[in-house]
PDB file of N, CA, C and O in Angstrom, chain B, residues numbered from 101:
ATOM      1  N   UNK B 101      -3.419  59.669  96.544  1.00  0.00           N
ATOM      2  CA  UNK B 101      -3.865  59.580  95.177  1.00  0.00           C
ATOM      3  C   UNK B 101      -3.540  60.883  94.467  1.00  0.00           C
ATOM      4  O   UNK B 101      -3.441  62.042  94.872  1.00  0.00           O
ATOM      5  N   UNK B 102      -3.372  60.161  92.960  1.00  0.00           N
ATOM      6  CA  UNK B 102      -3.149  62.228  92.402  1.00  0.00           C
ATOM      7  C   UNK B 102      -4.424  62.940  92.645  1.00  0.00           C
ATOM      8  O   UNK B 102      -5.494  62.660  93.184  1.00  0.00           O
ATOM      9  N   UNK B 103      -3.743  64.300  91.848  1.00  0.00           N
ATOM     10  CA  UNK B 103      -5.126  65.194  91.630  1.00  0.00           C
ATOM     11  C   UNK B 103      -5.391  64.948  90.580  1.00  0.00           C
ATOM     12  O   UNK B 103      -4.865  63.962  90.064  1.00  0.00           O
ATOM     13  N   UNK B 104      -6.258  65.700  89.890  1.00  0.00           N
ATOM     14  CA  UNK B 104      -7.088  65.897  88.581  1.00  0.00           C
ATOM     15  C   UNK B 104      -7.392  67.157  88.079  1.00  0.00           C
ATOM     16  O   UNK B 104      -7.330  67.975  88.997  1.00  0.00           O
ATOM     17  N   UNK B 105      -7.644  67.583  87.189  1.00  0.00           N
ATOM     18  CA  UNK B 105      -8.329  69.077  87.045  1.00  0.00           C
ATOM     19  C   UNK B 105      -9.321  68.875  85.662  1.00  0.00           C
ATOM     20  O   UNK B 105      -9.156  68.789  84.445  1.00  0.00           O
ATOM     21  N   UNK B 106     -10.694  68.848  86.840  1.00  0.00           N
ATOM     22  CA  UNK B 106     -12.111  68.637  85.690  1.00  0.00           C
ATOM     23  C   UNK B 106     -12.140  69.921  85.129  1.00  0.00           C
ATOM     24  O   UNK B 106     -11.390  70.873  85.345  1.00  0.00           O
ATOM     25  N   UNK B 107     -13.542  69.776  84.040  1.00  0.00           N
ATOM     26  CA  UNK B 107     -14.004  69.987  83.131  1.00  0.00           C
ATOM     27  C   UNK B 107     -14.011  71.767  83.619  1.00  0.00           C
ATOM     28  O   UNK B 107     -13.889  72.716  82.845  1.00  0.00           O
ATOM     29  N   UNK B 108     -14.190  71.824  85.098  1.00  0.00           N
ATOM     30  CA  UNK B 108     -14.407  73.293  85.655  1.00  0.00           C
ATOM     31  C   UNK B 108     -13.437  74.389  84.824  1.00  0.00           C
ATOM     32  O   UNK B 108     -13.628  75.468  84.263  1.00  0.00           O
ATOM     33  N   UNK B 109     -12.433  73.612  85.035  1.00  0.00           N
ATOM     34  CA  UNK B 109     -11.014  74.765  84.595  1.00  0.00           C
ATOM     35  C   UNK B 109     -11.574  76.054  84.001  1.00  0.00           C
ATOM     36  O   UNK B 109     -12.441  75.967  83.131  1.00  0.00           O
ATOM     37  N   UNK B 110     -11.119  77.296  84.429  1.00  0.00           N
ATOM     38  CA  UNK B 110     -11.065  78.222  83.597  1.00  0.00           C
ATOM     39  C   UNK B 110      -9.701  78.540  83.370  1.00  0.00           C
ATOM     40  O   UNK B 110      -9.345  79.696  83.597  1.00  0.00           O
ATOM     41  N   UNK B 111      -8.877  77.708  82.959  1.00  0.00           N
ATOM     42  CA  UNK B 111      -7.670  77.936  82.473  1.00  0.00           C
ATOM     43  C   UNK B 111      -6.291  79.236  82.717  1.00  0.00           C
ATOM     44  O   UNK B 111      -5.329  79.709  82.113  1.00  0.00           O
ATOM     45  N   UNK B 112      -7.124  79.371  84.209  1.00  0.00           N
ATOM     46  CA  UNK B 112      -6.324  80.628  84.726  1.00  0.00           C
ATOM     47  C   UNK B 112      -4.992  80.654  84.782  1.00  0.00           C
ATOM     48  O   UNK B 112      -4.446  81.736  84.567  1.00  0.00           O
ATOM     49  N   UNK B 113      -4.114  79.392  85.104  1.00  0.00           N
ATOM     50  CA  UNK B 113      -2.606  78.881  85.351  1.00  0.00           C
ATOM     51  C   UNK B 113      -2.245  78.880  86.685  1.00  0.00           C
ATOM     52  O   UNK B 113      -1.109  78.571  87.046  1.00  0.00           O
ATOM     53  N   UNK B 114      -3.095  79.192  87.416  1.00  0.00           N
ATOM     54  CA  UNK B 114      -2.559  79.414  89.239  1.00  0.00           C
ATOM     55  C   UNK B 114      -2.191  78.283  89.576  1.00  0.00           C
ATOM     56  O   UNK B 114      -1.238  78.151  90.345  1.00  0.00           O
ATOM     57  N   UNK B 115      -3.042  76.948  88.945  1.00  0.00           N
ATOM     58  CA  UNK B 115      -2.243  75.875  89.807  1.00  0.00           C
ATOM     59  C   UNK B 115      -0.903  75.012  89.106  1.00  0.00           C
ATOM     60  O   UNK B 115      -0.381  73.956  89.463  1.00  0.00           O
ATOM     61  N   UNK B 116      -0.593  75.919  87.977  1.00  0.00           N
ATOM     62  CA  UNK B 116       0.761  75.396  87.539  1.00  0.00           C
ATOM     63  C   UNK B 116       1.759  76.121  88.292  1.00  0.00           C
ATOM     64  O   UNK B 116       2.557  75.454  88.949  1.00  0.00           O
ATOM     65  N   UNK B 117       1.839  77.357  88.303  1.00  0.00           N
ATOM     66  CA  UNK B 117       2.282  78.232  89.017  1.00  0.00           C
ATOM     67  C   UNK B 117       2.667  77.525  90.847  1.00  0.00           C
ATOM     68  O   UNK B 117       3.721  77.663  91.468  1.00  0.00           O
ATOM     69  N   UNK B 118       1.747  76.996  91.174  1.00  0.00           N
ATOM     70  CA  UNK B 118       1.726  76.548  92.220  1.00  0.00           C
ATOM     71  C   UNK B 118       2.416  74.876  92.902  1.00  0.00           C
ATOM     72  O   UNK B 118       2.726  74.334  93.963  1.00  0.00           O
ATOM     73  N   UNK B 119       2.355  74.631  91.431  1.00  0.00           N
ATOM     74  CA  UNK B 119       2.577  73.122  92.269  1.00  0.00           C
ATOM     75  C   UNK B 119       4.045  73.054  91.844  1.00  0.00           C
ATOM     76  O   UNK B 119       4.582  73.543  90.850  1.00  0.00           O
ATOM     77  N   UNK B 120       4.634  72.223  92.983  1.00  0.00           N
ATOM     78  CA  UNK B 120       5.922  72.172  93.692  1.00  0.00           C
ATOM     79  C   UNK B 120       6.893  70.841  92.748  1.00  0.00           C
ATOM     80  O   UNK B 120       8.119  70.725  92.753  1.00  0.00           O
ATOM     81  N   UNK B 121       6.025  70.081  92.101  1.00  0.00           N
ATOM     82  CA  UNK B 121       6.952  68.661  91.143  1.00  0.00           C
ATOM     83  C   UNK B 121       7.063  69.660  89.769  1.00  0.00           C
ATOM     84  O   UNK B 121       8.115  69.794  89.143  1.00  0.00           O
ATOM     85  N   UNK B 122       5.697  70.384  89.392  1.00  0.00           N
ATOM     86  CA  UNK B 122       5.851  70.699  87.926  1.00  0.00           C
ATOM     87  C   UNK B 122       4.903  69.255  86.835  1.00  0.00           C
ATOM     88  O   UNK B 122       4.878  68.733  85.720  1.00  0.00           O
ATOM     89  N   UNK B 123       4.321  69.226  88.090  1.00  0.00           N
ATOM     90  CA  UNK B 123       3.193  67.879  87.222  1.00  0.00           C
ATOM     91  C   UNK B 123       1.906  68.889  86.090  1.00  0.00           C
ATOM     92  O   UNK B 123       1.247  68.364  85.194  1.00  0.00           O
ATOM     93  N   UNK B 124       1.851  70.281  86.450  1.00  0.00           N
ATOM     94  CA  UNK B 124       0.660  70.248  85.930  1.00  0.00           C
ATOM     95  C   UNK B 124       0.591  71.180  84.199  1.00  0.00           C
ATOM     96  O   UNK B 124       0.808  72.374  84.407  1.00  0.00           O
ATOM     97  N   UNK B 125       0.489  71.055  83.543  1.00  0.00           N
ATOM     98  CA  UNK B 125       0.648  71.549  81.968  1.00  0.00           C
ATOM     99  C   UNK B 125      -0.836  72.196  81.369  1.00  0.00           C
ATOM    100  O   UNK B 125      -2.024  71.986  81.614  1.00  0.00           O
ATOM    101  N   UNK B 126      -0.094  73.079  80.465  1.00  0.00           N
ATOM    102  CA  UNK B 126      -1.163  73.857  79.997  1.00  0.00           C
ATOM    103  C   UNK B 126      -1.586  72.678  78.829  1.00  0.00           C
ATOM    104  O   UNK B 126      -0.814  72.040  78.113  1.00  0.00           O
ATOM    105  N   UNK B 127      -3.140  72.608  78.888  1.00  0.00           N
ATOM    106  CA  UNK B 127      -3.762  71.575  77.702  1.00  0.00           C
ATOM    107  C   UNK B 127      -4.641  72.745  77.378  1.00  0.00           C
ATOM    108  O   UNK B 127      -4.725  73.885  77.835  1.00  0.00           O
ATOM    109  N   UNK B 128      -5.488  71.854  76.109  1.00  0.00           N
ATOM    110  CA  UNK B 128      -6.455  72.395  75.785  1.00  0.00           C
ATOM    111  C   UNK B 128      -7.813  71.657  75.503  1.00  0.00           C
ATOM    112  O   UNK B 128      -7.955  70.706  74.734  1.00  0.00           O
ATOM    113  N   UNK B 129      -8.966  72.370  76.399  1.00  0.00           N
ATOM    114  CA  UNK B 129      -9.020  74.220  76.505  1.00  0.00           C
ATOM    115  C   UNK B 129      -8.143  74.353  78.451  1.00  0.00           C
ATOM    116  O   UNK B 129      -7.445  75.270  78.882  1.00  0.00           O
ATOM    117  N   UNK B 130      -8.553  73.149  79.119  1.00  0.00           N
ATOM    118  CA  UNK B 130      -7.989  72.962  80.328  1.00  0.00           C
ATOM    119  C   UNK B 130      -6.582  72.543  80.794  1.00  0.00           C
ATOM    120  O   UNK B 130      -5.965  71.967  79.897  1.00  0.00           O
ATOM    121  N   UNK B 131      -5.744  72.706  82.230  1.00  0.00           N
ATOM    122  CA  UNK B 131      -4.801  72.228  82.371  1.00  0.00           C
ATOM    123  C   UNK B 131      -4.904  71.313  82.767  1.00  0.00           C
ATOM    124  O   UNK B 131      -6.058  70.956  83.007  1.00  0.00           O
ATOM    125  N   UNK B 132      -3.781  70.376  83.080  1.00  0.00           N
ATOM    126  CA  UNK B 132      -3.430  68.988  83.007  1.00  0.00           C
ATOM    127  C   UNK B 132      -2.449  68.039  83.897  1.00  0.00           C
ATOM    128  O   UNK B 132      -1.296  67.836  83.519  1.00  0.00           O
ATOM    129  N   UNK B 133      -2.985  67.437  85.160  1.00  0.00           N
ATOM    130  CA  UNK B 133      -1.652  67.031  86.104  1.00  0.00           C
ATOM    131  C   UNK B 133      -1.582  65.838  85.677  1.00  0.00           C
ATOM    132  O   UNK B 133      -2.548  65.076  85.705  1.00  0.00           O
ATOM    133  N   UNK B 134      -0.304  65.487  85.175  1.00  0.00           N
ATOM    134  CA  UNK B 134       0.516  64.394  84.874  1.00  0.00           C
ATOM    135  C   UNK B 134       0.387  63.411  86.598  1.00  0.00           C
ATOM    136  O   UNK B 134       1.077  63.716  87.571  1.00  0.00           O
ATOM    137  N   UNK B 135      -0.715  62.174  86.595  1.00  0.00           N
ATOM    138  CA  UNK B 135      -0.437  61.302  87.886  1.00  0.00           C
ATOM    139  C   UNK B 135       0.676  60.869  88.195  1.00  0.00           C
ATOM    140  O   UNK B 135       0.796  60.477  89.356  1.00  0.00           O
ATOM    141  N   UNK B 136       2.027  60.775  87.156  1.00  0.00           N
ATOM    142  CA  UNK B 136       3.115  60.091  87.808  1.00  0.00           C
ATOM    143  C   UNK B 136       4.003  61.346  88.343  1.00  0.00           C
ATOM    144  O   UNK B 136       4.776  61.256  89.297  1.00  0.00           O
ATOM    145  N   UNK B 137       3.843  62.179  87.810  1.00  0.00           N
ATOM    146  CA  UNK B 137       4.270  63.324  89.189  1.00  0.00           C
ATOM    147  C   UNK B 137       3.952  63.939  90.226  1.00  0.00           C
ATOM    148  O   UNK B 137       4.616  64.565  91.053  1.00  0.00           O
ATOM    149  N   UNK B 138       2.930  63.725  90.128  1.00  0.00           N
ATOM    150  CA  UNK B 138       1.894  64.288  91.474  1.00  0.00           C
ATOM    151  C   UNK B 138       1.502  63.788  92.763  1.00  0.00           C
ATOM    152  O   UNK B 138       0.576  63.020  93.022  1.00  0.00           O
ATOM    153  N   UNK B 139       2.365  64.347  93.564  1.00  0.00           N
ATOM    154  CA  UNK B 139       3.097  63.390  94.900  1.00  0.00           C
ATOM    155  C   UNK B 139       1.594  64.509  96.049  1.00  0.00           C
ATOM    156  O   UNK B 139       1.869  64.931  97.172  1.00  0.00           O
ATOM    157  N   UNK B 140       0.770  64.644  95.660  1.00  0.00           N
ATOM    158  CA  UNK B 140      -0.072  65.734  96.499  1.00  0.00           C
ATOM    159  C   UNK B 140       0.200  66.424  97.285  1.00  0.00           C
ATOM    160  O   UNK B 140      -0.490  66.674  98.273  1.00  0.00           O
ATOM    161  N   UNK B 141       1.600  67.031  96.940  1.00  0.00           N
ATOM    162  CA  UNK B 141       2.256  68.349  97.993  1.00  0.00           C
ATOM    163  C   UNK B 141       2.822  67.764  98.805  1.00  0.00           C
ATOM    164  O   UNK B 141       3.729  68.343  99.403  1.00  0.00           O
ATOM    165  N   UNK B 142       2.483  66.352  99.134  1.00  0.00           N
ATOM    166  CA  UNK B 142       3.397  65.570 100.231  1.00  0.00           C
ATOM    167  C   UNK B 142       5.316  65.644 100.194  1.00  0.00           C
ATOM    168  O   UNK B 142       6.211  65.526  99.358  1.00  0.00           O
ATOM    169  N   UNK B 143       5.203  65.855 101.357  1.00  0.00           N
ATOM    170  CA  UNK B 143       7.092  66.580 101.536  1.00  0.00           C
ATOM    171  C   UNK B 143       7.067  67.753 101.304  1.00  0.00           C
ATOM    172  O   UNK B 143       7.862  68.474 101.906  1.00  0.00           O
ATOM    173  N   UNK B 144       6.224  68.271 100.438  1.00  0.00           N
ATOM    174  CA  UNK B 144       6.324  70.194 100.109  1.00  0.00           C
ATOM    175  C   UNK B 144       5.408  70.936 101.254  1.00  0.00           C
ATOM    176  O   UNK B 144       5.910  71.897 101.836  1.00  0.00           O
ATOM    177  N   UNK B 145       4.143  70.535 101.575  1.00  0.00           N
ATOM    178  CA  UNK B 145       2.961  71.558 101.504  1.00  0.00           C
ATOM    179  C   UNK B 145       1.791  70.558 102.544  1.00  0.00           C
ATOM    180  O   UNK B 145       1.379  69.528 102.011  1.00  0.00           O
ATOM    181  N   UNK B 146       1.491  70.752 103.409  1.00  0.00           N
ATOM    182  CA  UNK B 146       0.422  70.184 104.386  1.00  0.00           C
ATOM    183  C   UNK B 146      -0.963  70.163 103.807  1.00  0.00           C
ATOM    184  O   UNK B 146      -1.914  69.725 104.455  1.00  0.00           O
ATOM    185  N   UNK B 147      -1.127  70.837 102.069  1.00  0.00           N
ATOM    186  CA  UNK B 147      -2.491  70.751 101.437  1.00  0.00           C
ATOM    187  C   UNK B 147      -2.042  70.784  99.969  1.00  0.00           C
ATOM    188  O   UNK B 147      -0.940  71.202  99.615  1.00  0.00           O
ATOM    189  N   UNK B 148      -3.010  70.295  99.125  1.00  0.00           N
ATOM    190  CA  UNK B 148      -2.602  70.306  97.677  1.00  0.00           C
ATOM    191  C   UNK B 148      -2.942  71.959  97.581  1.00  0.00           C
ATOM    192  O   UNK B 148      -3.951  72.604  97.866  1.00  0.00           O
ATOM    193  N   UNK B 149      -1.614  72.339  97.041  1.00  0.00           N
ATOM    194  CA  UNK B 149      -1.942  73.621  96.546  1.00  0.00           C
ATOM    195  C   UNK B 149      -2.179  74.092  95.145  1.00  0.00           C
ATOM    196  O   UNK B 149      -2.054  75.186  94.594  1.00  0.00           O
ATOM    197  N   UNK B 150      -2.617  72.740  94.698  1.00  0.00           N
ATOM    198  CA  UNK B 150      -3.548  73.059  93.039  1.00  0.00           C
ATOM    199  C   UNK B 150      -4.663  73.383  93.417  1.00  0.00           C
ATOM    200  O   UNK B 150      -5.044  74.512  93.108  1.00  0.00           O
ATOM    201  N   UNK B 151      -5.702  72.363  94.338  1.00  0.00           N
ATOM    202  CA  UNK B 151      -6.432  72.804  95.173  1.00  0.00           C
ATOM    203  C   UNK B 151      -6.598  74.050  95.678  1.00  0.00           C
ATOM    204  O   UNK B 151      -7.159  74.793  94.873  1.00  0.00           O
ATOM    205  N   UNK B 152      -6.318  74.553  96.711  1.00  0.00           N
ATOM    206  CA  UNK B 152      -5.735  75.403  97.663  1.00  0.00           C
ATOM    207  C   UNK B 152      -6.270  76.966  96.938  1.00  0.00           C
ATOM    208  O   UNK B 152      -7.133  77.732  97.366  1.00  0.00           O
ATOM    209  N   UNK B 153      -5.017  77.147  95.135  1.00  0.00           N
ATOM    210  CA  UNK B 153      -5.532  78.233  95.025  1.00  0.00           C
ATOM    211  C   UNK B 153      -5.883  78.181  93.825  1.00  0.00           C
ATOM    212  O   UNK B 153      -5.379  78.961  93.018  1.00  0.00           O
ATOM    213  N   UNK B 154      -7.001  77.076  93.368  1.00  0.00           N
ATOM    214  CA  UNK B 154      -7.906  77.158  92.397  1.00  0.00           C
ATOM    215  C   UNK B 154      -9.393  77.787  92.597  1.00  0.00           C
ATOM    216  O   UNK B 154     -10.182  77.324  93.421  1.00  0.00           O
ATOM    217  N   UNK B 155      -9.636  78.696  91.905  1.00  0.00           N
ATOM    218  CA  UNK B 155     -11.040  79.847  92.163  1.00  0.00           C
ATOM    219  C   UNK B 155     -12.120  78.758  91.785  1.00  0.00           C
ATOM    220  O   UNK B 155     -12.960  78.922  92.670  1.00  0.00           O
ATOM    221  N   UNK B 156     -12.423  78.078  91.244  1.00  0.00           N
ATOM    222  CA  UNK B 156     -13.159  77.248  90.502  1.00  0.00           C
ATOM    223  C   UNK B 156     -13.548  75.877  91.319  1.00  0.00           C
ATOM    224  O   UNK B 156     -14.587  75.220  91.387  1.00  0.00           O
ATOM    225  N   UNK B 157     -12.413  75.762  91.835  1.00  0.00           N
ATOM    226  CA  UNK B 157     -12.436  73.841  92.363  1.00  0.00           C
ATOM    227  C   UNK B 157     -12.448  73.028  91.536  1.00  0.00           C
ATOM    228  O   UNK B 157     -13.153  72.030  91.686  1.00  0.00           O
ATOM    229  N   UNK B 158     -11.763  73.183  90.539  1.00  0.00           N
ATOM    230  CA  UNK B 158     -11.222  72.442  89.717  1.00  0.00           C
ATOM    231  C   UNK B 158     -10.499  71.237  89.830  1.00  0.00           C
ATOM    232  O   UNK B 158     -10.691  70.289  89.069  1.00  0.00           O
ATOM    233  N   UNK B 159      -9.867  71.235  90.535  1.00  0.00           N
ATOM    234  CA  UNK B 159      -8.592  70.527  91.137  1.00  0.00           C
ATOM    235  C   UNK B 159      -9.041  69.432  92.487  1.00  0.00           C
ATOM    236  O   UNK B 159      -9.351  69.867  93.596  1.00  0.00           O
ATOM    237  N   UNK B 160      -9.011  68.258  92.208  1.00  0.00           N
ATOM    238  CA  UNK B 160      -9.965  67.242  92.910  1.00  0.00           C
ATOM    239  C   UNK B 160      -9.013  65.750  93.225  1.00  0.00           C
ATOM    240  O   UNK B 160      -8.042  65.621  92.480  1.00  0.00           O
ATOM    241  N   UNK B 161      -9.144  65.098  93.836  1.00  0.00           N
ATOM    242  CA  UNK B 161      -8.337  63.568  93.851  1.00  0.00           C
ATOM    243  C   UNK B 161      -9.177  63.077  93.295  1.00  0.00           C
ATOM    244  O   UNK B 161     -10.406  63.103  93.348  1.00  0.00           O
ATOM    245  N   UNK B 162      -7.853  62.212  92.269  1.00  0.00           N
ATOM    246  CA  UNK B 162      -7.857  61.129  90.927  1.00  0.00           C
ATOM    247  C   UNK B 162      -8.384  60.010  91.635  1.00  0.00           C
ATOM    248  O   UNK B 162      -7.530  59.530  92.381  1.00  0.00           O
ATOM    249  N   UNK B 163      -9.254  59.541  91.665  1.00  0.00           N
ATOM    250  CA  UNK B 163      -9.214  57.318  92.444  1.00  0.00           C
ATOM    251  C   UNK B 163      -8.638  56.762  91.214  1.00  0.00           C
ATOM    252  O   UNK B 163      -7.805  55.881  91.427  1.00  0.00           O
ATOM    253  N   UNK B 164      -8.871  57.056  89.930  1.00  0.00           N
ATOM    254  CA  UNK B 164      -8.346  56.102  89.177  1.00  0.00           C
ATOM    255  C   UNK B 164      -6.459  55.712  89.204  1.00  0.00           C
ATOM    256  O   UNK B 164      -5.839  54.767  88.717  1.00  0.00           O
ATOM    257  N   UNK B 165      -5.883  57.225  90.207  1.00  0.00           N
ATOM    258  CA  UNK B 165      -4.338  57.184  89.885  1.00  0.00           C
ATOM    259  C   UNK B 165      -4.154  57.233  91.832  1.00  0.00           C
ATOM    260  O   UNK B 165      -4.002  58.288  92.448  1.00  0.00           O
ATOM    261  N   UNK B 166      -4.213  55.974  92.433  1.00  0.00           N
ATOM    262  CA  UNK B 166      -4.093  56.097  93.963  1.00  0.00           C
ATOM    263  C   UNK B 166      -2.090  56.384  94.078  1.00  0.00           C
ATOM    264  O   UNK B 166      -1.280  55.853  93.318  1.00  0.00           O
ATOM    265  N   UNK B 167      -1.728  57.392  95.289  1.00  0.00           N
ATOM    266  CA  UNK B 167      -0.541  56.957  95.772  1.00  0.00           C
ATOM    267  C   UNK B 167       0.281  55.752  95.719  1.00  0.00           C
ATOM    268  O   UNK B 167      -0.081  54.723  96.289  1.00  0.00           O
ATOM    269  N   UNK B 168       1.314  55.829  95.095  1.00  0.00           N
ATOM    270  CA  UNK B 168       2.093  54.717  95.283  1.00  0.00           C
ATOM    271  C   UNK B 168       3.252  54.228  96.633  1.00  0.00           C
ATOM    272  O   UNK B 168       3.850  53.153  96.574  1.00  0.00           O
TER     273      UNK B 168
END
């Protein structure tokens, strides 16, 4: 399933910086992972690394957007 990035965000950018498709965009006031790019590090990375190096825990699996 994708990720998500709730309401937590403090809009730091680490997990754009981080993720490997380029799913995730600066919004406002929070950032933003696009579900049709967000393959959860799978083929890149053994952990979501939006996850990984978000200070906050921001960064969570979507149920509404499951793996295809």
């Amino acid at each position: 399933m994708a990720f998500l990035i709730t309401s937590d965000c403090i809009a730091c950018g680490a997990c754009k910086d981080a993720c490997p498709t380029q799913a995730i965009s600066e919004g406002d006031p929070a950032y933003l992972i696009d579900p049709d790019k967000c393959v959860e590090c799978v083929g890149y990375y053994d952990e979501q690394q939006c996850a990984a190096v978000c200070p906050v825990d921001a960064c969570q699996p979507d149920s509404a957007h499951p793996r295809k």
